[in-house]
GULUMSE-329220 format. One record per atom (N, C-alpha, C): residue in one letter; y, x, z. Coordinates in steps of 0.001 Angstrom, whole numbers, plus 500000, padded with zeros to 6 digits. Atoms other than C-alpha are relative to their C-alpha. Layout:
aYXZ...
END
This chain:
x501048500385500952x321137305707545147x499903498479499945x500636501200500269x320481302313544160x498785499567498753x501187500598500503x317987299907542703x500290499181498759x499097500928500957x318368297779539694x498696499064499380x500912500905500513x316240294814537852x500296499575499007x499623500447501599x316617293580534198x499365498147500305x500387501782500417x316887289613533985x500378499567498861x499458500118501310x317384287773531021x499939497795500372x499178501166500262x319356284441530282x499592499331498618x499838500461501614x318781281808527169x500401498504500174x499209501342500255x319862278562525969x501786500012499687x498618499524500542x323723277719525495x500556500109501723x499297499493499153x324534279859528469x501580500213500227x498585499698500063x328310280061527673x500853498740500007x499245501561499649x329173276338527363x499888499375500907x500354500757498698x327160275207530490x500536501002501059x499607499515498060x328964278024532967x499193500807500019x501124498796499336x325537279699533635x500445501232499989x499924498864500138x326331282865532467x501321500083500615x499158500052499046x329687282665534178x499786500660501527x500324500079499143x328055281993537344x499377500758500572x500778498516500015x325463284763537158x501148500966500229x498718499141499984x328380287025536882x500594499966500951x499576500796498966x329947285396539582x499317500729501514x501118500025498297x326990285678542429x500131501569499669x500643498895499491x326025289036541401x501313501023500931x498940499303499278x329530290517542601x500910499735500944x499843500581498876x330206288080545138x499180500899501567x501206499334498877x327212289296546844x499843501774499995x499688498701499749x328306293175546418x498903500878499037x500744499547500873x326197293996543398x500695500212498599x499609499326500956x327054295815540035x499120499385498582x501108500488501128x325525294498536465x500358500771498615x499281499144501239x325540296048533024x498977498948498745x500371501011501068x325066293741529931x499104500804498913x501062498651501013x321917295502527855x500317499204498688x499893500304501055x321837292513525192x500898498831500266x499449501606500201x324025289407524372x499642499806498262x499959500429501324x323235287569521388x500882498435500261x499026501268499885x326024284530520705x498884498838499263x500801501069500818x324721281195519132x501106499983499225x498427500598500801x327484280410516132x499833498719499809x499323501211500463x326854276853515635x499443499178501381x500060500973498816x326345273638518061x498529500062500607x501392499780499534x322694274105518051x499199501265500405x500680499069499847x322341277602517968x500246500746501541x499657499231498899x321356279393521488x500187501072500110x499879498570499905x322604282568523233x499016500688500866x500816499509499317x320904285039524811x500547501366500596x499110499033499863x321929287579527462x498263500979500834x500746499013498870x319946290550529304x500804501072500827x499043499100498938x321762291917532501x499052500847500718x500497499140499272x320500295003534317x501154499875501829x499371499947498493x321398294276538165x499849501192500720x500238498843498591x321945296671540903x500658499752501368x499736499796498462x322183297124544361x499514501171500607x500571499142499213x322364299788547129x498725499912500488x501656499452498999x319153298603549023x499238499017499150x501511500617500455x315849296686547872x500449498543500740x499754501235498996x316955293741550506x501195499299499058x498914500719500329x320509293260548740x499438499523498728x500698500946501088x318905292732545465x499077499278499936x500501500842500285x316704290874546024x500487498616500508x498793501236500255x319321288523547185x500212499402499037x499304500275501437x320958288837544441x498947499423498942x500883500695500393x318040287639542734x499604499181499957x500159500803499388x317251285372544515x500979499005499090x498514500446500397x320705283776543672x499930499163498715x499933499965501660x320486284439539828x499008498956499473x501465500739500401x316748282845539662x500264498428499954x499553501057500106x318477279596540966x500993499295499117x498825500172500669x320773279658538332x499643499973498303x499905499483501151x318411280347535709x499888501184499101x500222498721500160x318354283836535370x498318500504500306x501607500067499608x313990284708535439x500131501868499465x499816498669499897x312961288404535815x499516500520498065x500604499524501231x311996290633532222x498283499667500391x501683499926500266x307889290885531732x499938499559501679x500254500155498714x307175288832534981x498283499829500350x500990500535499294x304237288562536886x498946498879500388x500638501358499775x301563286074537795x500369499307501337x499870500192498790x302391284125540663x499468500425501072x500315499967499282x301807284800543975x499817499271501014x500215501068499363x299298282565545713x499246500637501229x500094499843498593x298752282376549591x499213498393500410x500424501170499743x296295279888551040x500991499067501365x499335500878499058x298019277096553501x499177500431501457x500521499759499155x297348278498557128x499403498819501073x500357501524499501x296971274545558557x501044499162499154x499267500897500503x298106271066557452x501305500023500786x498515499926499859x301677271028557103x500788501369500221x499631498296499689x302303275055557558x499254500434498489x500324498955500893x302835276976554586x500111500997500349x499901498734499529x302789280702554009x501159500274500262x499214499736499924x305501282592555175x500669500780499240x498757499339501236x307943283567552334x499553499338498910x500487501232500900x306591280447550515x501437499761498764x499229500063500606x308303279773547392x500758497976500073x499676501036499320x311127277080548182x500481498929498621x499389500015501366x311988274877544931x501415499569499764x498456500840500124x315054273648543521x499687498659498939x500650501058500364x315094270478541729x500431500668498248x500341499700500957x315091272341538593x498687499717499203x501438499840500379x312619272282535918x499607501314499972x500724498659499635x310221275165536755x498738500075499574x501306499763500428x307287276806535298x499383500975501035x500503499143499523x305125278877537062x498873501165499230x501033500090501279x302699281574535656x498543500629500645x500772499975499854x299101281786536113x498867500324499350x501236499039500803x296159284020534924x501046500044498367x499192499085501255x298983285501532315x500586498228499290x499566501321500875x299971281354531168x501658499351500461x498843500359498879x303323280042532112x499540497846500444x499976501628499368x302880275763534045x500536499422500383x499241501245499349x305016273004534435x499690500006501055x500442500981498360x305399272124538220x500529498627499825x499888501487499951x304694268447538311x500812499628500636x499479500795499464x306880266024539827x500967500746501142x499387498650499286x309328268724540475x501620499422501040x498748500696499224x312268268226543433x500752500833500733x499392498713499388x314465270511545683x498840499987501190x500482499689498770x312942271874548897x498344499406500375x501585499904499983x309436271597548426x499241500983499389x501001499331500061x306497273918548413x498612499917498190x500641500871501256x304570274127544972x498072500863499962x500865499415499715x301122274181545217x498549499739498492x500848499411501938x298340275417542124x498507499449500738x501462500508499839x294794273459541634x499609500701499096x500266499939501072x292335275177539513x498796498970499627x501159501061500252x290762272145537431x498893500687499158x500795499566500708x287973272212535081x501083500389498261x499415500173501425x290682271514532266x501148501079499858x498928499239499592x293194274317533670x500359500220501362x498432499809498977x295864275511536083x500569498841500510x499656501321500350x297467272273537216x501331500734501613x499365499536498497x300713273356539812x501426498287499810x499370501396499557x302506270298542018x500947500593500686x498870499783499078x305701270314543995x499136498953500993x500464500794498657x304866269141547417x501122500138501381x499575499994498945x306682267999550703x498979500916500891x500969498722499104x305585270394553412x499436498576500989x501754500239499281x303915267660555357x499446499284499502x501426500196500617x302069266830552446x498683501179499741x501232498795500634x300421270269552574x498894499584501201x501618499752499462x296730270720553487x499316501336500150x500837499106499071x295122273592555434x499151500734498243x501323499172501033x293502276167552620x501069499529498055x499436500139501184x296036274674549754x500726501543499412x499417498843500440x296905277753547316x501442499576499560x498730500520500093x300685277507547750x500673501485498919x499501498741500437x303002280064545595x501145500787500992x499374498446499046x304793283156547594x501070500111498977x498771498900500816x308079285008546548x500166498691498516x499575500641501693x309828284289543014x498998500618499106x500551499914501546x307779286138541066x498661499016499109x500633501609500583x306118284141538654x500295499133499683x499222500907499884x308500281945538755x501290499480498957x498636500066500749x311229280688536083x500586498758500107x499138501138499508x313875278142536623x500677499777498169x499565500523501357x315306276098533593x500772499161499991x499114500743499633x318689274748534543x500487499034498980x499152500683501393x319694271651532163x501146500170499440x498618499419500555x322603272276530288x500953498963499600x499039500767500591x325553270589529479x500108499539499062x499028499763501483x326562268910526422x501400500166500015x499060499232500162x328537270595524728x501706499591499167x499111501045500100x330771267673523809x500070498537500646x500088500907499219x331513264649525349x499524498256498595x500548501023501094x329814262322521844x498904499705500799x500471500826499214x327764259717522736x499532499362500955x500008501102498529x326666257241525666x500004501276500708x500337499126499057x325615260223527798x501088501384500068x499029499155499826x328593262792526808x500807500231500972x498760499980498652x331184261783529745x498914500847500929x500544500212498630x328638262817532026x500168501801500637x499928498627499690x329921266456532554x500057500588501216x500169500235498506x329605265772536515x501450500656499832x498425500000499169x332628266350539421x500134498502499801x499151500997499619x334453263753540389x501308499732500022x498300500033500185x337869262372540166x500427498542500213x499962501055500179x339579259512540780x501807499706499255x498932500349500652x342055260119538125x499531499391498513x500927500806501445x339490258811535018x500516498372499828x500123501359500501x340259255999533296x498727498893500337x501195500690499474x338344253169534690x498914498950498923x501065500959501285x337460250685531877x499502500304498876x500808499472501041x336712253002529383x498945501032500745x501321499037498934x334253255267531962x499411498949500231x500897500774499757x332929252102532938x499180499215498615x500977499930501172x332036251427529233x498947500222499507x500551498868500073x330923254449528779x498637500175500785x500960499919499312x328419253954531587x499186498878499802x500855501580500556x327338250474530519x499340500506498366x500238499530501036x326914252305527146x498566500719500487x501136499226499813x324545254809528975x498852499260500300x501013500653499505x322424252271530631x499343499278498384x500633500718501123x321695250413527563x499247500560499064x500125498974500579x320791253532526190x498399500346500107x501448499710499400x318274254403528592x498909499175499869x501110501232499709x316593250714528539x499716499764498787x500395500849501341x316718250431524416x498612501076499934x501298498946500380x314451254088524680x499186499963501294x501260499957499377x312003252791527109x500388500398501588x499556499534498991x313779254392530362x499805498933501006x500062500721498742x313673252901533884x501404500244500900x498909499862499314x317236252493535877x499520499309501319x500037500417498525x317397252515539449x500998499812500843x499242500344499338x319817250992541584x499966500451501195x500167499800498799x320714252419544975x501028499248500868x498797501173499654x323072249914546905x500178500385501503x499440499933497706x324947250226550723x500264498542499973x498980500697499450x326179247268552404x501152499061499383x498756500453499933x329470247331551446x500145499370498362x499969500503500915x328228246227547905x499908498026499936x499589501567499666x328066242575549186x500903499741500473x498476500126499596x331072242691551185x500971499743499766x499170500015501529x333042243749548239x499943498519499002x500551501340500557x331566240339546702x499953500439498519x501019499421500863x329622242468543865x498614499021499732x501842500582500551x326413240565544383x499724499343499326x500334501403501635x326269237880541626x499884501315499342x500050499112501514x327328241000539245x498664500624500163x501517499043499446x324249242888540620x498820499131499915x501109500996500632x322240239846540249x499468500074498623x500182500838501292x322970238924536891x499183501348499547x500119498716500588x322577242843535949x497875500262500230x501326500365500051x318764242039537526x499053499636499436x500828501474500729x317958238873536306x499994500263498775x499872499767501407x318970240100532835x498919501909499455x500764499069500643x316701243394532735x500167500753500252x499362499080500524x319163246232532986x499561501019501418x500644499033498837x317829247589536780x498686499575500001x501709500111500129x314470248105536933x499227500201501935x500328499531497978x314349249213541126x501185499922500412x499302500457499073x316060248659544118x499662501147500976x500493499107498536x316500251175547108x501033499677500357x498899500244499132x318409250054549666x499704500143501625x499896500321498388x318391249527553505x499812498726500272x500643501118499319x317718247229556052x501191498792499716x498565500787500419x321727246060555997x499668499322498461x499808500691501273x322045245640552140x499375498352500133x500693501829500248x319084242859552188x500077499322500546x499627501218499329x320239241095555258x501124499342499808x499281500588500638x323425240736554151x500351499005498788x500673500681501478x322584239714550647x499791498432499909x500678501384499842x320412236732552249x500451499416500824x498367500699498601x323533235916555139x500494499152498887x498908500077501154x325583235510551881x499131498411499484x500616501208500109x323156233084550596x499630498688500678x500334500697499064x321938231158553595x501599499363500693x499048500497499244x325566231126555104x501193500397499408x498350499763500100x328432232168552685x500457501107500192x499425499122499652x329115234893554376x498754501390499918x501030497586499958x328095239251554726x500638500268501450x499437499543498512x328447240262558521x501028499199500840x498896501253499731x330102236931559357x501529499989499483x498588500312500627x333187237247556715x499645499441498646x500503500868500952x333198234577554103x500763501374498954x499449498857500521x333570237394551075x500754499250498421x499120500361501252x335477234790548436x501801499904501262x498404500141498963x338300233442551340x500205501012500907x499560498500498905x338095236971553549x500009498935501304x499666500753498527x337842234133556585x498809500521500409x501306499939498964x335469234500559428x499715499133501078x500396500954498996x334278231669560856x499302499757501061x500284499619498654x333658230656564043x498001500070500480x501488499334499642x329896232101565163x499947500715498844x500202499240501681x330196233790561632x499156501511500492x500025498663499898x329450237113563239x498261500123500747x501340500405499792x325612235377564322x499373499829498827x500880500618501331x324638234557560885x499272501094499428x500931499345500653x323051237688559964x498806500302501201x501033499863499186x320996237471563024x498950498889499532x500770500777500624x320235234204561900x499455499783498482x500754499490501468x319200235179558528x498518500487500083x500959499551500034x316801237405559836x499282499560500584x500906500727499861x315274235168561734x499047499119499409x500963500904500870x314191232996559062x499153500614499568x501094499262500518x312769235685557156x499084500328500433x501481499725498579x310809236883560415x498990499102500123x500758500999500347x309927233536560153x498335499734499040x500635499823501451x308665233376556806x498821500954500067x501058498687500610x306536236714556782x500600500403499273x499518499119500791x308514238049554346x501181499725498625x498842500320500588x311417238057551763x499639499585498778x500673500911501021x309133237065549054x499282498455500711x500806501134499835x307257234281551087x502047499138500366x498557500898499681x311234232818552283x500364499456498497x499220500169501487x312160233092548166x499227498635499574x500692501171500379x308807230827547848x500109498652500608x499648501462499126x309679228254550445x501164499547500615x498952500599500069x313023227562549308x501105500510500877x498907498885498489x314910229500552305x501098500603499100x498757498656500974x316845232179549551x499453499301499329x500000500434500973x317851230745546602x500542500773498678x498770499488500879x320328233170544956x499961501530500675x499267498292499813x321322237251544859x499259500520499503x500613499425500665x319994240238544404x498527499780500454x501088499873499678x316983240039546703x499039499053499354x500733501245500639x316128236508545516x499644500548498039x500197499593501545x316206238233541560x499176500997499838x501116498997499956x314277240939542528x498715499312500087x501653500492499708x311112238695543962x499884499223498664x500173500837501266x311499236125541025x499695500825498762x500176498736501002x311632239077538430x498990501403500139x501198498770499369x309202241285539891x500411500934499969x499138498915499988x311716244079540343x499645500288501154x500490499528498633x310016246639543022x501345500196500548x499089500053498803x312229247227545961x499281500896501517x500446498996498642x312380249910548903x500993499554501015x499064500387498948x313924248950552120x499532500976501254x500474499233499010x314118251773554450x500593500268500911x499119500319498572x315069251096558148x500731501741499974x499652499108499023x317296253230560437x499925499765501326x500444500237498739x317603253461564055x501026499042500272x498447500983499335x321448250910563657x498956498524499628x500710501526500914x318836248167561981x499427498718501155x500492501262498931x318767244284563717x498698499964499237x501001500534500688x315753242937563082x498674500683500500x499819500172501335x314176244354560845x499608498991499207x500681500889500648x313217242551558219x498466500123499752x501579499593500115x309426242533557468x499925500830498857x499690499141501044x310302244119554441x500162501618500098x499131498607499634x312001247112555923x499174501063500345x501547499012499851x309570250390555921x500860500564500932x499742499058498410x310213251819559732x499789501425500033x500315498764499626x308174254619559631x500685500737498711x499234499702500630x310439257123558166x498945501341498938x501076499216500897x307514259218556522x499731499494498627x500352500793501447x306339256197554236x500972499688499330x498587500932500467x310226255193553490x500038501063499312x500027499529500982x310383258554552206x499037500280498496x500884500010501378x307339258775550027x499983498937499025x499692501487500519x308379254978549115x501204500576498644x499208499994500559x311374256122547845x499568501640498727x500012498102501167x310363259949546237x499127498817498653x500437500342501269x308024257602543709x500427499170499118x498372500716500437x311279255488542994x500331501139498559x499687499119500839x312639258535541876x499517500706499130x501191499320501097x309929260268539893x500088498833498920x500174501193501193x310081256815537735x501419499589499434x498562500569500317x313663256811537177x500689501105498866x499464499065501468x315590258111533856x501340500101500595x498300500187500003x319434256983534917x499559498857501681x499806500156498681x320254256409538788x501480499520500252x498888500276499371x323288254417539782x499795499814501430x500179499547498214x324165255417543676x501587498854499616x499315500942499892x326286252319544438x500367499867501813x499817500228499307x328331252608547265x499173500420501571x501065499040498351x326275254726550310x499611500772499778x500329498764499966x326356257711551420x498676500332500348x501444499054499330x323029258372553503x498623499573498913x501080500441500698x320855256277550969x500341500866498925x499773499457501032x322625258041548082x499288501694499684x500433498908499739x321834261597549371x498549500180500444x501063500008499970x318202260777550117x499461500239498851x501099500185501412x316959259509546801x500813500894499626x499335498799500322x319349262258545409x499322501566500236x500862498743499924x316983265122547172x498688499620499590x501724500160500878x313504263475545528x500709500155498688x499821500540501585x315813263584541693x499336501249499592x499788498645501100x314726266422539135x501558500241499672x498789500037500652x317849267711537722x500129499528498851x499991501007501912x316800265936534384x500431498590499885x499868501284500045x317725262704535842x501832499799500142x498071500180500437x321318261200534701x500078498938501660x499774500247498953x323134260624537863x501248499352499978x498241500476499828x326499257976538522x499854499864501233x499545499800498646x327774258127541932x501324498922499692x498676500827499382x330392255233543040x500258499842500912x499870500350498583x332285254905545864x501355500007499762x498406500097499469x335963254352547444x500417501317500628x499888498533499532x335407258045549034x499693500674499203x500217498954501087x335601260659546823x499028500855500659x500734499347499346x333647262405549953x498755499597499712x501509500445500135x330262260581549061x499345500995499239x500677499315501368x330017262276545392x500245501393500861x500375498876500029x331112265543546407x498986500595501265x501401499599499679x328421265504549153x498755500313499226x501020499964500982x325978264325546901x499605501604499250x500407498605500947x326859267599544471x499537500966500801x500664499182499066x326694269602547577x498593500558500476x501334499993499909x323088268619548232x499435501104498850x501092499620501288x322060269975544966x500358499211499050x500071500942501368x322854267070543161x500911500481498539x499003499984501050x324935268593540141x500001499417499083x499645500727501133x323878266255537404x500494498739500336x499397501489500031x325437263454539147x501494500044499327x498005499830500604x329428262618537698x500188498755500836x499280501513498788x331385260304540301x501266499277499392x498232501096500163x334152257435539922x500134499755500982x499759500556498691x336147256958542751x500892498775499917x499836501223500343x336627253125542670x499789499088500948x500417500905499080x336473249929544736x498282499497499125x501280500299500860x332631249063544115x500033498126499762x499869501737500477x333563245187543986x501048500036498637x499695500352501327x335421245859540851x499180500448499322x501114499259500441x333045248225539725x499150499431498910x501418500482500167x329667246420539455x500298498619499038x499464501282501297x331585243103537567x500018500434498999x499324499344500917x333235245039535441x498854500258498940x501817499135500579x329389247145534529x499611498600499212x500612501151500559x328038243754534417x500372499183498509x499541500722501138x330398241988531929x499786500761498727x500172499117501413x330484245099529524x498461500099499328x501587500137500355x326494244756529479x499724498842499123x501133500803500032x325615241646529613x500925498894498922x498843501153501115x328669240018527010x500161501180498917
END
């Protein structure tokens, strides 16, 4: 005997994969499906629509399989109102709490369906009732509070995976994610200077995420100018990036190697100690910018331009700088409201910073991934991230390259 459930599919399920994929899980995972309706779309705009009847031997396997499908997009027939469970203490939700994905998701409530606000992967979504409505939030679990009505199970629940275009026409077309590092470089890097300009003529906010090895590379003028001229709007980086940055300035050099002659002069490999001393000095990387100390880069274009900036230690960090947010609680909430304000995300060169702000994105946010490891991006996708698309590239040609096609 088995069990079976009717889900239903819409949008252009057949060009983005989805319906593929559905297909895919349910018989991966040892389940049977039978197609009740398909309707095709015939032209570029028009959507399809499918309704699959699932089955499984037990009640447990399907709801796997469900499970699965829901993340994919697939939401049950005539569903339910959510199911809400009060928070048993701060930071403890219920148990079989609904977990999110960084999809956009509605929830539904007294028979209505509701946006979850400031939606992200792996957070808890929890329902206020105001005077003006329903109002449901995505939340980190130790932002929950003791008595918060959190939602239970899927039901209730619909997921709304973005979709592909369905051609690769204008700025934003290439962006069909994966990675490769067989793409043409100066027309993808166009193409991406195309997108940014895109985002900033309709009001958008671009956010820069930078490692290290983007000064190294001797990138940082291009990353300046790309500042000073408008085109990044935020900064998330680490403790490294900004000491280096202000080495480079103060002494020429990034980690004691001069990065025009590749020399390393003698104490060279002290100068980012002595960097950060000044700043320690100073009080801070804005009070050093004011009293002449940093004159030049990105950090110095950020304080002069009023371009916010997150700097969030680790446990390898000299120093730190006064800048640098330690406690790793506020570095993340520093950075999740980065991401909530960001349209188009270039991940420049680092992996662990890349894959952070990467688990605060929605999936609505346009994602470029660069690096010299092709391993960075396909982490990244791993996470969750699938709307990112990677170039695997040296990031010191990179970021010039971006720059010139912008800013000439």
């Amino acid at each position: 005997m088995t069990v079976s459930r009717a889900v239903e599919l819409d949008g252009h399920i057949i060009d983005s994969g989805t319906l593929q994929t559905c297909f895919t899980t349910i018989m991966e995972q040892g389940g049977t499906f039978e197609v009740e309706s398909f309707d095709i779309g015939k032209s570029e705009t028009d959507e399809s629509y499918a309704r699959l009847s699932v089955r499984a031997d037990t009640e447990d396997e399907l709801k796997a399989i469900i499970h699965e499908l829901h993340q994919n997009g697939a939401n049950p027939i005539d569903p339910n109102n959510a199911t809400l469970e009060p928070a048993p203490a701060d930071q403890v939700v219920p148990t079989g709490f609904y977990s999110t994905t960084n999809h956009p998701t509605d929830v539904r409530i007294d028979g209505e369906w509701i946006p979850v606000e400031r939606n992200e992967m792996d957070c808890a979504v929890v329902v206020e009732r105001t005077p003006a409505g329903a109002r449901a939030t995505a939340r980190v679990l130790n932002a929950i509070e003791a008595d918060d009505q959190v939602v239970v199970g899927e039901t209730g629940v619909r997921v709304k995976p973005p979709e592909r275009p369905r051609d690769n026409s204008g700025a934003f077309g290439f962006m069909q994610g994966g990675v490769s590092s067989e793409r043409p470089s100066q027309s993808t890097i166009a193409k991406i200077a195309d997108a940014i300009i895109e985002t900033k003529s309709s009001g958008g906010n671009v956010l820069a995420v930078c490692g290290p090895a983007l000064i190294h590379s001797g990138a940082r003028e291009a990353l300046a100018r790309l500042v000073r001229t408008g085109y990044i709007d935020m900064l998330s980086a680490g403790n490294g990036f900004a000491v280096h940055d202000i080495e480079r300035d103060r002494f020429g050099t990034s980690l004691g190697m001069n990065t025009e002659t590749l020399d390393h002069p003698r104490s060279g490999h002290k100068h980012h100690i002595y960097a950060l001393s000044e700043v320690i000095r100073a009080g801070s990387i804005t009070n050093a910018v004011g009293e002449g100390l940093i004159g030049s880069g990105v950090m110095y274009e950020c304080v002069t331009n009023d371009v916010p900036y997150v700097l969030a230690g680790s446990i390898r960090d000299d120093g730190p700088l006064p800048d640098t947010i330690t406690d790793t609680i506020k570095a993340q909430n520093a950075i999740r409201e980065q991401a909530h304000q960001a349209d188009m995300v270039l991940m420049l060169s680092t992996l662990l910073h890349s894959v952070a702000v990467g688990n605060c994105l929605p999936s609505t946010t346009r994602v470029v991934c660069v690096d010299i490891n092709p391993a960075t991006v396909t982490q990244l996708l791993d996470r969750g991230s699938d709307q990112a698309v990677g170039m695997v590239t040296d990031i010191g040609t990179f970021v010039p390259m971006l720059a010139e096609q912008i800013c000439e």
